[in-house]
SEKE-444371 format. One line per 5 residues: their letters; for each residue y, z, x of N, C-alpha, C, O, CB. Coordinates in nm, 4 decimals, decimal comma, always signed. Glycine has a CB too. Example, Ala and Ser with C-alpha at 12.3 -4.5 7.8 and 13.67 -1.06 7.14 Angstrom:
2
AS	-0,5690:+0,7800:+1,3190:-0,4500:+0,7800:+1,2300:-0,3300:+0,7800:+1,3200:-0,3319:+0,8465:+1,4236:-0,4473:+0,9046:+1,1308 | -0,2250:+0,7080:+1,2850:-0,1060:+0,7140:+1,3670:+0,0030:+0,7870:+1,2900:+0,1138:+0,8039:+1,3409:-0,0598:+0,5725:+1,4084
This chain:
92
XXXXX	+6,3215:+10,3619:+4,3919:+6,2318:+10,2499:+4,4082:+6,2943:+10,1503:+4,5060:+6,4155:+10,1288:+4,5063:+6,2014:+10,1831:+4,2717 | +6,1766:+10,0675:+4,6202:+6,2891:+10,0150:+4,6592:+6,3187:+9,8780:+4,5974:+6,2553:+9,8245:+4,5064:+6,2868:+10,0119:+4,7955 | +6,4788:+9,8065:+4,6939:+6,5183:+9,7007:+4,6019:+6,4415:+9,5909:+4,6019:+6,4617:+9,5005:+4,5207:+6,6411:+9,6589:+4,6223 | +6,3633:+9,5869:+4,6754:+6,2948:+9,4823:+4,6944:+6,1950:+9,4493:+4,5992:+6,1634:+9,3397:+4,5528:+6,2482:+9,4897:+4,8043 | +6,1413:+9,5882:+4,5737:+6,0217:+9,5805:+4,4449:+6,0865:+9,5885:+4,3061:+6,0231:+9,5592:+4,2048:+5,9064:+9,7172:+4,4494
XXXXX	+6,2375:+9,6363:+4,3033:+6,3024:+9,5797:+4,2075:+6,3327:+9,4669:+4,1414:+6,3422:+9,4406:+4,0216:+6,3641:+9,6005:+4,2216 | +6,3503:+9,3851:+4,2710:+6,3604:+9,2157:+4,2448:+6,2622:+9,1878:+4,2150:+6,2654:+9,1134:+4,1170:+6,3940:+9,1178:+4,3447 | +6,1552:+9,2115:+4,2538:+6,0341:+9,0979:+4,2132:+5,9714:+9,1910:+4,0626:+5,8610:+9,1586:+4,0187:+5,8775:+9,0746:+4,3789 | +6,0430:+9,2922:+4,0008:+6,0104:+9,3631:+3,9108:+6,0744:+9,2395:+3,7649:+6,0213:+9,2018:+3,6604:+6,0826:+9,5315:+3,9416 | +6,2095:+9,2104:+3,8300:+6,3058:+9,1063:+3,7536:+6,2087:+8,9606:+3,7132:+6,1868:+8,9080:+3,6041:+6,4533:+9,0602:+3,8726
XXXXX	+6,1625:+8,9231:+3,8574:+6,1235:+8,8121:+3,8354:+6,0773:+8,7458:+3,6616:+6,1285:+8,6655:+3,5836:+6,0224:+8,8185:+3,9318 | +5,9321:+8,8481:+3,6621:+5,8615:+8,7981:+3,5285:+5,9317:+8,7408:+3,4270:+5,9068:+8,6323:+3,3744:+5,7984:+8,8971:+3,4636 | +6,0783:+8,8656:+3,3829:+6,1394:+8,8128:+3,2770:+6,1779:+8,7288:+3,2994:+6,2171:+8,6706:+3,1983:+6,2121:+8,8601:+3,2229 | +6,2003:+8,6553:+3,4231:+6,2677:+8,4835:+3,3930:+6,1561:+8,3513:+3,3955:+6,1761:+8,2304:+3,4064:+6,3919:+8,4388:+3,5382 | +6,0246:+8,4347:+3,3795:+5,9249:+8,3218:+3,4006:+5,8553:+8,3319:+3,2267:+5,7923:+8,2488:+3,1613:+5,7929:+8,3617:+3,5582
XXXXX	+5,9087:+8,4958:+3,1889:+5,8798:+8,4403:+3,0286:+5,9337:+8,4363:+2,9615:+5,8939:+8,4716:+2,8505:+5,8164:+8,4726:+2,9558 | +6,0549:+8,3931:+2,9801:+6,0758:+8,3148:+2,8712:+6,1410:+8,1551:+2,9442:+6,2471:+8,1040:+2,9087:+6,1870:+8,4069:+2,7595 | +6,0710:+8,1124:+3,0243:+6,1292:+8,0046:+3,0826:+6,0571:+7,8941:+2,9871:+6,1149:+7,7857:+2,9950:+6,1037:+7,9953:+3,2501 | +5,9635:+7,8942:+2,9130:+5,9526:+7,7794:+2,7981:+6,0230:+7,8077:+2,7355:+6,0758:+7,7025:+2,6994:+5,8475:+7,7499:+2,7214 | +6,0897:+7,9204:+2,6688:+6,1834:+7,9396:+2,5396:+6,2920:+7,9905:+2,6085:+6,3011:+8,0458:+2,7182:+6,1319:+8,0425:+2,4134
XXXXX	+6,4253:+7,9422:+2,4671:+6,5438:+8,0149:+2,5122:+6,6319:+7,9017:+2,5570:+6,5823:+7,7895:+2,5663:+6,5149:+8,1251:+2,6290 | +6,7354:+7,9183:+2,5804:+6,8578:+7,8722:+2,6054:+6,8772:+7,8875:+2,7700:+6,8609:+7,9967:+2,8245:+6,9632:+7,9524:+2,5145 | +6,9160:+7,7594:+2,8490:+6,9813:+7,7940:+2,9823:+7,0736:+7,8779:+3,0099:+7,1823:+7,8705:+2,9525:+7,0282:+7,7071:+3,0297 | +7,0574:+7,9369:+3,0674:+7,2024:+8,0416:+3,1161:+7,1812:+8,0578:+3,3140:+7,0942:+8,0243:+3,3944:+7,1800:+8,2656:+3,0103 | +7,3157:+8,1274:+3,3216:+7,3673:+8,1198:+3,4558:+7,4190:+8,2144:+3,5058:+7,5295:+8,2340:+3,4550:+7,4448:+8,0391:+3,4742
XXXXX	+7,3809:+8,3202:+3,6205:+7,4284:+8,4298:+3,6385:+7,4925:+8,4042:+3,7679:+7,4133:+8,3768:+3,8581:+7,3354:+8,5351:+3,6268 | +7,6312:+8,4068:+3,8022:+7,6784:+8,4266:+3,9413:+7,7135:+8,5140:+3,9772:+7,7472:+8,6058:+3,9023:+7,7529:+8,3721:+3,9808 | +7,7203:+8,5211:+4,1241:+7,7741:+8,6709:+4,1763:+7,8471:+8,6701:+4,3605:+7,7958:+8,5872:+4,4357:+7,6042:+8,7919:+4,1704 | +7,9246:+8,7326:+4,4008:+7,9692:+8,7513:+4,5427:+7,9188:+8,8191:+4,6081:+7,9464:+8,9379:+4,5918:+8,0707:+8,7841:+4,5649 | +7,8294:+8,7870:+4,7048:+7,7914:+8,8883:+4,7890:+7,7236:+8,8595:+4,9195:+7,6403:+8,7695:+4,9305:+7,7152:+8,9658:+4,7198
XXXXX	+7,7516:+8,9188:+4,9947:+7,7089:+8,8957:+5,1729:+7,7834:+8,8101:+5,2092:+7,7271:+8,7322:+5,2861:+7,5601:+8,8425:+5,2233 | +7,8745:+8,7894:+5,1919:+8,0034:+8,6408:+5,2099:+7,9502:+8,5210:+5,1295:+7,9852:+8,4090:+5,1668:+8,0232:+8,5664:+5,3997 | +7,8844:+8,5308:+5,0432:+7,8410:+8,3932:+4,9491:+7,8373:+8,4177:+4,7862:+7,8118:+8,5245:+4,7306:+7,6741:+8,3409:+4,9930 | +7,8675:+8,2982:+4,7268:+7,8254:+8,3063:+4,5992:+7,6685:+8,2570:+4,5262:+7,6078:+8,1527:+4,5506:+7,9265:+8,2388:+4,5467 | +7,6376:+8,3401:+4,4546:+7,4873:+8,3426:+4,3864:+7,4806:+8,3220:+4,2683:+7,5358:+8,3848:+4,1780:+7,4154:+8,4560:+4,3934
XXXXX	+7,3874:+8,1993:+4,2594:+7,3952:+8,2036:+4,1017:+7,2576:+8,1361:+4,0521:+7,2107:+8,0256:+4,0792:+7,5374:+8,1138:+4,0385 | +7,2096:+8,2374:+3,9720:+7,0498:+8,2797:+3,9244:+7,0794:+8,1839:+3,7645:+7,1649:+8,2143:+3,6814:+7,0089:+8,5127:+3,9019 | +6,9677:+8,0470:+3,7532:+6,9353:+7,9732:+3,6579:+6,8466:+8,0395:+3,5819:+6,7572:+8,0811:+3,6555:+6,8953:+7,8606:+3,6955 | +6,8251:+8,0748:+3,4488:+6,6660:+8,0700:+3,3962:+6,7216:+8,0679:+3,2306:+6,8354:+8,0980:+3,1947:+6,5414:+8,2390:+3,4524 | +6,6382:+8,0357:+3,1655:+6,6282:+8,0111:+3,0267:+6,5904:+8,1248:+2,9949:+6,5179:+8,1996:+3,0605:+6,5463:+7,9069:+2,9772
XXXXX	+6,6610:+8,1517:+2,8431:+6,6522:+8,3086:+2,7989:+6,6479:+8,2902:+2,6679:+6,6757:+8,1825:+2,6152:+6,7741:+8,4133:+2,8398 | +6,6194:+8,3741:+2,6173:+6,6209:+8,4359:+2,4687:+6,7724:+8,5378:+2,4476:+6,7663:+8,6607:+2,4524:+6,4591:+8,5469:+2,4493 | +6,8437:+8,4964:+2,4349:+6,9680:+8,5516:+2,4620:+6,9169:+8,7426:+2,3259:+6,9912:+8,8401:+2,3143:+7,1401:+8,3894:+2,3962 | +6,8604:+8,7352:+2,2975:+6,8188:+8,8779:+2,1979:+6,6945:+8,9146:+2,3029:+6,7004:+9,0324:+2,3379:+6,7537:+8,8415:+1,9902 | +6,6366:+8,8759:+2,3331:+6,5201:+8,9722:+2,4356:+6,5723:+8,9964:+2,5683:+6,4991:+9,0859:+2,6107:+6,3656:+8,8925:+2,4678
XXXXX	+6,6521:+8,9700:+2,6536:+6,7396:+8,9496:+2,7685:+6,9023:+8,9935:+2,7826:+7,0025:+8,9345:+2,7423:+6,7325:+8,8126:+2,7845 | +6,8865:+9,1348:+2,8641:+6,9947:+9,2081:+2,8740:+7,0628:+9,1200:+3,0144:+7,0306:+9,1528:+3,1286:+6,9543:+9,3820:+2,8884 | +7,1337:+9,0363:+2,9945:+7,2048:+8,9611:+3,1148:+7,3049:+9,0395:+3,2143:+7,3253:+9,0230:+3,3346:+7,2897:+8,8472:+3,0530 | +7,3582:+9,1276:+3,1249:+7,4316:+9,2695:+3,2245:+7,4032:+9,3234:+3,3058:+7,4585:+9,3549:+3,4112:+7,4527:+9,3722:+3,1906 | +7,2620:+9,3488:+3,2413:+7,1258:+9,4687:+3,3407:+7,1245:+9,4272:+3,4473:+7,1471:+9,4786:+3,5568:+6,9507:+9,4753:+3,3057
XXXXX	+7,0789:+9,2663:+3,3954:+7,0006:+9,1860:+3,5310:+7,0876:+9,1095:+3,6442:+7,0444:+9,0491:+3,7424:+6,9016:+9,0612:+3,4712 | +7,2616:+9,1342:+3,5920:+7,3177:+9,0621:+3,6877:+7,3545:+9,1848:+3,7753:+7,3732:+9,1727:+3,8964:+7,4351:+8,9629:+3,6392 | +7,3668:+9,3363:+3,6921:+7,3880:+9,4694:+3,7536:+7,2627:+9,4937:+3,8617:+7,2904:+9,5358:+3,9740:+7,3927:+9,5902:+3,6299 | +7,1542:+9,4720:+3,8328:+7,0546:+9,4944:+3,9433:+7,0335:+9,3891:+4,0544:+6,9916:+9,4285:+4,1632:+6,9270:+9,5132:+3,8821 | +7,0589:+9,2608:+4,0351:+7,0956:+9,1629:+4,1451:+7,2361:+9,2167:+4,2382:+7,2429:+9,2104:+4,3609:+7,1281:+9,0079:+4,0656
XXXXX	+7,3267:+9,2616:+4,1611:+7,4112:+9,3487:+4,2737:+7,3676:+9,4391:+4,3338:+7,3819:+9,4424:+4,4561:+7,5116:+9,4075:+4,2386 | +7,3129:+9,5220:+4,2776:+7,2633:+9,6643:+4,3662:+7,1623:+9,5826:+4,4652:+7,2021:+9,5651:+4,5803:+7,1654:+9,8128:+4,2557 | +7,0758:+9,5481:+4,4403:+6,9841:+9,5053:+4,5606:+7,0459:+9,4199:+4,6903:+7,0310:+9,4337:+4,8117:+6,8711:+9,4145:+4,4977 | +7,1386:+9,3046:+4,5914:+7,1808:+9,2615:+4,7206:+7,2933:+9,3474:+4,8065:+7,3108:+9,3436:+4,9283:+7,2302:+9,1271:+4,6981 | +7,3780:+9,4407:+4,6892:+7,4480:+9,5339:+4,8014:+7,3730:+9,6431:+4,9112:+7,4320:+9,7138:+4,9928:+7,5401:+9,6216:+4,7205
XXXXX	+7,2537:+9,6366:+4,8925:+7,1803:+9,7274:+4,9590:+7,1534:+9,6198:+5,0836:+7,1531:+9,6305:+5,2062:+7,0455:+9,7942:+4,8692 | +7,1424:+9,5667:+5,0379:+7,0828:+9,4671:+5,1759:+7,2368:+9,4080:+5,3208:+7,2347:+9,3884:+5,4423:+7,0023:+9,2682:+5,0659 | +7,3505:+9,4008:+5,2074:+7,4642:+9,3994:+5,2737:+7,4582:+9,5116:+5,3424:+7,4584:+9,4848:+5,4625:+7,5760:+9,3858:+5,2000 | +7,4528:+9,6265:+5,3219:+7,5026:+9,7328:+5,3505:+7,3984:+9,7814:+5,4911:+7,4271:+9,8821:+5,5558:+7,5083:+9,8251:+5,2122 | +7,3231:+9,7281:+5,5123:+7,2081:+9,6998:+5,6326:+7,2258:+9,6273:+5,6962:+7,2091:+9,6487:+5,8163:+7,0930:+9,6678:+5,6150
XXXXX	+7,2669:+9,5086:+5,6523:+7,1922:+9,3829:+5,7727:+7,4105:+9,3074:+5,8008:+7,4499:+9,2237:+5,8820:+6,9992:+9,1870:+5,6330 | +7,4878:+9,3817:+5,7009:+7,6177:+9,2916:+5,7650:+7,6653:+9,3106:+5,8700:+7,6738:+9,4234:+5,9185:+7,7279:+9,2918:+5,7053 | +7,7137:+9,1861:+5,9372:+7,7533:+9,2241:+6,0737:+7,9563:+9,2258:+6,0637:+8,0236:+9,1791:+6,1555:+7,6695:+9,0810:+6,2014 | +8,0058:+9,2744:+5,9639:+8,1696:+9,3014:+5,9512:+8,1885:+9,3998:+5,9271:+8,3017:+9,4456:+5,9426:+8,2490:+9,2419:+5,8661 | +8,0738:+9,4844:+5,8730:+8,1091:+9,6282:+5,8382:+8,0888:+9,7225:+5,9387:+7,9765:+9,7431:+5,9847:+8,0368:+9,6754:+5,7277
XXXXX	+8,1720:+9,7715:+5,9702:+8,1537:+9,8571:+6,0573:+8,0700:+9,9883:+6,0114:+8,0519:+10,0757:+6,0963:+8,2780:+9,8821:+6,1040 | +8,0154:+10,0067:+5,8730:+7,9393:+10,1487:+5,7996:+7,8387:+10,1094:+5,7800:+7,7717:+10,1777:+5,7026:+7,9834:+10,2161:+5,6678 | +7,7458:+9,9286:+5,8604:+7,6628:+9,9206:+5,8386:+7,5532:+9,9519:+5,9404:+7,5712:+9,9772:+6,0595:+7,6756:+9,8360:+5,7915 | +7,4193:+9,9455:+5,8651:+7,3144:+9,9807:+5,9918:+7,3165:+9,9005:+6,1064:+7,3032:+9,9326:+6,2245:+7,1709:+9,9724:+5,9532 | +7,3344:+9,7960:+6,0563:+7,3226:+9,6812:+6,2075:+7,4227:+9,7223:+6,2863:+7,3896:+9,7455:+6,4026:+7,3506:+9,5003:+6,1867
XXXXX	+7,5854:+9,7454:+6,2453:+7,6484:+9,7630:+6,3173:+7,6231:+9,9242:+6,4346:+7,6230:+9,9419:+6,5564:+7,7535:+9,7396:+6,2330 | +7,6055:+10,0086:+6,3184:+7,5399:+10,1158:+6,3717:+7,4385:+10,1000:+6,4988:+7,4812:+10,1463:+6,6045:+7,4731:+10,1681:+6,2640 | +7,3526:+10,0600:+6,4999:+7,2295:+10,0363:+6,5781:+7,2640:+9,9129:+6,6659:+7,1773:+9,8616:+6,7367:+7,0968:+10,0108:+6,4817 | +7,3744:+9,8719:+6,6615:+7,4464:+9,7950:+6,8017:+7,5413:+9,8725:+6,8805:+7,6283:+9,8148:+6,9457:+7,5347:+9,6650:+6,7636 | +7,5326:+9,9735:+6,8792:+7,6419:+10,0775:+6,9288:+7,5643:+10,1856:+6,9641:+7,6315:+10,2850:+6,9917:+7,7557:+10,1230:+6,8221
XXXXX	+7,4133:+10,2027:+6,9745:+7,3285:+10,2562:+7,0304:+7,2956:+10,2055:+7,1760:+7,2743:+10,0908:+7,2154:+7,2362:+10,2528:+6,9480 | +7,2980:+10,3413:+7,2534:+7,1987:+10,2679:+7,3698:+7,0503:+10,2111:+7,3875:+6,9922:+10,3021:+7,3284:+7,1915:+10,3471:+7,4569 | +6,9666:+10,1399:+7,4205:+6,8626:+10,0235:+7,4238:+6,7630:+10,1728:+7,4058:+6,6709:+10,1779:+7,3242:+6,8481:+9,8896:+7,5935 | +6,7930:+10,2666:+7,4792:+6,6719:+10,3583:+7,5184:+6,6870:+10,4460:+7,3473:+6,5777:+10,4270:+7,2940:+6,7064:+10,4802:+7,7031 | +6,7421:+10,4967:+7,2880:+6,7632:+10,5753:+7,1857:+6,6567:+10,5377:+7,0306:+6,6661:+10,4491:+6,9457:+6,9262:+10,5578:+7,1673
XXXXX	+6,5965:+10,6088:+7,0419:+6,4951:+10,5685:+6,9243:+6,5112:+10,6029:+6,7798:+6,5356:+10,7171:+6,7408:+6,3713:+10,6235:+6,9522 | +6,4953:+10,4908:+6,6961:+6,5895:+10,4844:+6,5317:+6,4630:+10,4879:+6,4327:+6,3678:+10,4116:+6,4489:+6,7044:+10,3033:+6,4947 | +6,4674:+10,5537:+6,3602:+6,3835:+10,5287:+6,2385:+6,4549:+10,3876:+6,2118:+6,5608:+10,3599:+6,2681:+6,3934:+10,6545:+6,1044 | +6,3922:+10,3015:+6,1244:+6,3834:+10,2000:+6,0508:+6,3753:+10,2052:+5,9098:+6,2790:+10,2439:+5,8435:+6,2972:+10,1433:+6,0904 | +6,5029:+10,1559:+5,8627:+6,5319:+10,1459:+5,7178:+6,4584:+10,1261:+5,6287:+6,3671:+10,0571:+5,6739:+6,5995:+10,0739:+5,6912
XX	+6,4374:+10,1527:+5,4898:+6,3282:+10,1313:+5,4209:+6,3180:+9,9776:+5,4016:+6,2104:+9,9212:+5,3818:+6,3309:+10,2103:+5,2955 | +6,4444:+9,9101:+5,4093:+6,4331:+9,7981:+5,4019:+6,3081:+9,6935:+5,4724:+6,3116:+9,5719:+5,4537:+6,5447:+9,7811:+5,4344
């Protein structure tokens, strides 16, 4: 699936239970920055592991495309192409 429709798969659960539940705070490292996802939870209906595990995968997917330090990434890849050479385009 892609990550993108993953994320917005996440969304809902933080919009229901955003009347109920307890604040909580998920941070994370990634693309050279730190992230950190607010929402009120039901700490028993809300797997916080899952959801900080799938905020990594998506955003490592997106690192792994668009960074410009990695040399194993697509961007870097597709700057080391000549202008004329024709690329499929990432699902991204």
């Amino acid at each position: 699936m892609n990550p993108l429709v993953n994320f917005f798969l996440i969304i809902p659960m933080f919009f229901a239970s955003f009347l109920f539940g307890q604040e909580e705070t998920l941070s994370f490292s990634s693309m050279g920055t730190i992230w950190s996802v607010h929402f009120k939870a039901n700490n028993k209906s809300i797997d916080k592991n899952h959801i900080l595990s799938k905020l990594l995968q998506i955003s490592s997917n997106y690192d792994e495309t668009f960074s410009d330090w990695s040399k194993e990434s697509e961007l870097r890849k597709l700057e080391k192409l000549d202008l004329k050479t024709m690329v499929k385009p990432s699902p991204l």
